[in-house]
C-alpha positions, 0 to 999 in steps of 0.5 A: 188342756189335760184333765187327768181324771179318767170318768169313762173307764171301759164304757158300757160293756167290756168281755172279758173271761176269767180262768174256767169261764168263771162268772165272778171273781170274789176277793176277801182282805183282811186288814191287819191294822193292829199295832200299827195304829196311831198311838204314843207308844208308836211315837204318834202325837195321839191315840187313834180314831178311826174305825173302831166300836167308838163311832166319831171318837177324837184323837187323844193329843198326847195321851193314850187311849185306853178304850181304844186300845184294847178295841184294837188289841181284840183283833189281834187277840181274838178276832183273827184267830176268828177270821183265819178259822172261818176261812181256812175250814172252807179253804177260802184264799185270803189277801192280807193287807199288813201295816208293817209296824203291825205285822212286827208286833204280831209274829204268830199272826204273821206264821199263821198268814203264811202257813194258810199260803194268804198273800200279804200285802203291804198297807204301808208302814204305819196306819195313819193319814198320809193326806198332808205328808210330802211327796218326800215324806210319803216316799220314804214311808213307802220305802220304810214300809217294803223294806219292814215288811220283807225283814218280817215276813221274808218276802217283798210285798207284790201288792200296796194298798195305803188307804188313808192316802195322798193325791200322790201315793198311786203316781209313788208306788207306779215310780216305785215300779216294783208292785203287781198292783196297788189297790188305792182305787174305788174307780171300777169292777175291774182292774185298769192300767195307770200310766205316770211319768213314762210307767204303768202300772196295774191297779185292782181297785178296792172297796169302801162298800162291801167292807165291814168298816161301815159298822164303824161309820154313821149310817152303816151296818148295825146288824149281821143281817144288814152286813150278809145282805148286802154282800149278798145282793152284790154276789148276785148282781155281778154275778148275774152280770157275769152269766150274759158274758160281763164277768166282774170282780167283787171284793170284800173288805174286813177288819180283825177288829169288826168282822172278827166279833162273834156276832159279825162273823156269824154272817161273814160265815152265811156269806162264805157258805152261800158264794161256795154254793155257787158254781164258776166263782173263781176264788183267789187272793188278789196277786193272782187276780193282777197276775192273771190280767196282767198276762191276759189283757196286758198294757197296751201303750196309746199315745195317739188316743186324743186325749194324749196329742200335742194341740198341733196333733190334735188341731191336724188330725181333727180340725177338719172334722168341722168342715175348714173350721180348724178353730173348733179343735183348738177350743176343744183342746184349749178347754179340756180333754179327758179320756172321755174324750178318746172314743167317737161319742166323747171327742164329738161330744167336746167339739160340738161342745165348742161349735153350740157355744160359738157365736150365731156369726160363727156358727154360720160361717161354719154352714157357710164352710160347707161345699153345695151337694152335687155342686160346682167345687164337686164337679170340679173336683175340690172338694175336700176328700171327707166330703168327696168320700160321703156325696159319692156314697150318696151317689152324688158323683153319678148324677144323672143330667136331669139330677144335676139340673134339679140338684142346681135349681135348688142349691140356687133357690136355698142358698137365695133364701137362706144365705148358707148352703143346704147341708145333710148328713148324706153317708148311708141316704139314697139320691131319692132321700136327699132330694126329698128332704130338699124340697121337703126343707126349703119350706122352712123358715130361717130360724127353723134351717139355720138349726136344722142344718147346725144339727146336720153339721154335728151329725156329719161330724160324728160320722166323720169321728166314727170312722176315725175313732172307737165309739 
């Protein structure tokens, strides 16, 4: 069984290298909500709620807000104008996600957008919550929203970012097949692919932290302070991260209506100020970000990856990573496999998942499935080529005769008292090693072996999986 969620991502490091070396890539969207938002005059079923002065406000059925309204009637008004002097004197590349409906009803915004080369994105058609609508539904909206958009701005959006979304809108605008990327995504610092229906599609994941919508949120932002010194400890983390050679991307997300009050935007400016006084900051909308990607790190198509196998695949390619024990593989992929399971440490993880959950019965007869060391089925050749391959690099196909007779006696003697063979990761240990901890380990007592070798068994797994798969 598939579990679609993805939770391992590029793991602990990925080295990656932006234009001129640069440690960050910092991006600034602007939202352009207002006259897209929910209200009576645009046909909606009630005013607003979301995001404004008035935290925890409840939509108005069938009436118009008048308060909220005119919060959102401030960011075209006012707070743009704020926003596009702050960053067009520091000639600060902007991306803009324009609701169609509220891109039409602000023609002046649109001019002054354009004029300042900001890329405009599309944020859909109208500002609401898209949760409850149907694939259908959400579809048509997406195409309404483009074909709005191109009409008002002359130019097809390259990138799509819903926000209020569905479970659905990144598999819809991946089938569209027509965006550099979409950003309804929280999932990394980094841009990622999403495959869907046999397309892909690049995602440049967003931000709900670094984003001036938390002075609209309960145990948000109350101050300008609070703002700049978060925006700031973010820049110096990743950028810190980007000088020992893991540069990341960090967005920061503002509303016309937020960002763009005086006492807000007064720390908006500090931290404009403070990222332009830093070197190797790579400033830019975010088109040329997934167009950069897209040329430097483009799709690389996997279908071997684990996670992707049919069961019968899965259960050829790995069932022998325990030893004639194909049962493990198949409860492995009957329970549920995930990206996280595509590298060495995750699919080891999955199996041994299955092997410790596995009855004592069953477990020894996995011990059971092991050949002796340097035993009869090796002499006469049988043994299976994984095992063949890790006693000879042991150098257990070079016995001398007196190694032999010793490594027989005491095959016999464990076997006699424990009822399963002796059994050690043997790949990397010397002749000397093994036998050591031969005799070192025929004085345990049953209890004590049968865990022992359980945990032998999993580390010969591991190799195994290791030279089959990434860690």
């Amino acid at each position: 069984m598939r579990y679609p969620r993805d939770l391992h991502g590029y793991g602990p490091s990925l080295n990656i290298v932006w234009p001129n070396e640069a440690r960050i890539a910092v991006q600034f969207v602007v939202n352009y909500e207002e006259g897209g938002e929910n209200c009576v005059l645009h046909g909606d079923a009630g005013s607003e709620a979301f995001l404004s002065e008035i935290v925890g406000a409840q939509a108005w059925p069938g009436q118009r807000h008048w308060n909220m309204e005119s919060i959102y009637e401030y960011g075209a008004r006012a707070g743009f104008w704020r926003l596009h002097r702050l960053f067009t004197e520091r000639n600060v590349p902007v991306t803009v996600y324009g609701v169609a409906t509220a891109l039409k009803r602000s023609p002046a915004q649109v001019a002054a957008m354009q004029k300042a080369d900001w890329e405009i994105a599309s944020h859909g058609l109208k500002w609401l919550e898209y949760k409850d609508f149907s694939v259908e539904e959400e579809r048509a909206e997406i195409g309404e929203a483009i074909r709005l958009h191109t009409i008002v701005t002359g130019e097809w959006p390259y990138g799509w970012y819903t926000g209020r979304c569905s479970e659905n809108t990144l598999d819809l605008v991946t089938e569209a097949g027509c965006f550099d990327y979409v950003s309804d995504s929280y999932a990394d610092d980094l841009p990622y692919w999403h495959e869907h229906a046999g397309r892909h599609q690049l995602v440049v994941p967003y931000t709900l932290d670094a984003n001036d919508m938390r002075f609209a949120t309960a145990q948000g932002f109350n101050s300008g302070d609070q703002f700049f010194s978060y925006l700031k400890d973010s820049f110096d983390v990743l950028y810190a991260e980007g000088a020992v050679g893991s540069p990341k991307m960090m967005s920061i997300g503002l509303h016309c209506r937020l960002a763009g009050r005086p006492g807000r935007a007064a720390a908006l400016a500090r931290f404009l100020d403070y990222v332009k006084g830093h070197e190797k900051v790579w400033l830019a909308r975010r088109v040329d970000i997934a167009r950069y990607w897209a040329k430097t790190y483009p799709f690389q198509p996997n279908d071997n990856r684990p996670s992707r196998l049919s069961e019968e695949a899965f259960v050829t390619r790995f069932g022998g990573v325990f030893e004639h024990s194909d049962w493990i593989a198949r409860r492995a992929f009957a329970d549920e496999l995930s990206p996280a399971n595509d590298t060495a440490i995750g699919l080891h993880a999955a199996l041994t998942a299955v092997f410790r959950g596995a009855t004592e019965a069953e477990r020894f007869a996995v011990l059971n499935a092991h050949p002796d060391l340097a035993g009869k089925l090796a002499e006469a050749k049988r043994l299976t080529e994984s095992s063949t391959n890790e006693q000879a690099s042991a150098g257990l196909d070079a016995l001398t005769d007196r190694e032999r007779v010793r490594f027989i006696s005491l095959n016999s003697a464990y076997v006699e008292k424990f009822g399963f063979p002796f059994i050690m990761a043997v790949k990397g240990r010397s002749k000397d090693e093994i036998l050591a901890a031969f005799e070192s380990r025929i004085g345990n007592d049953r209890a004590a072996e049968f865990d022992t070798a359980c945990r032998q068994v999993e580390r010969i797994a591991l190799l195994r999986l290791r030279d089959m798969l990434p860690d």
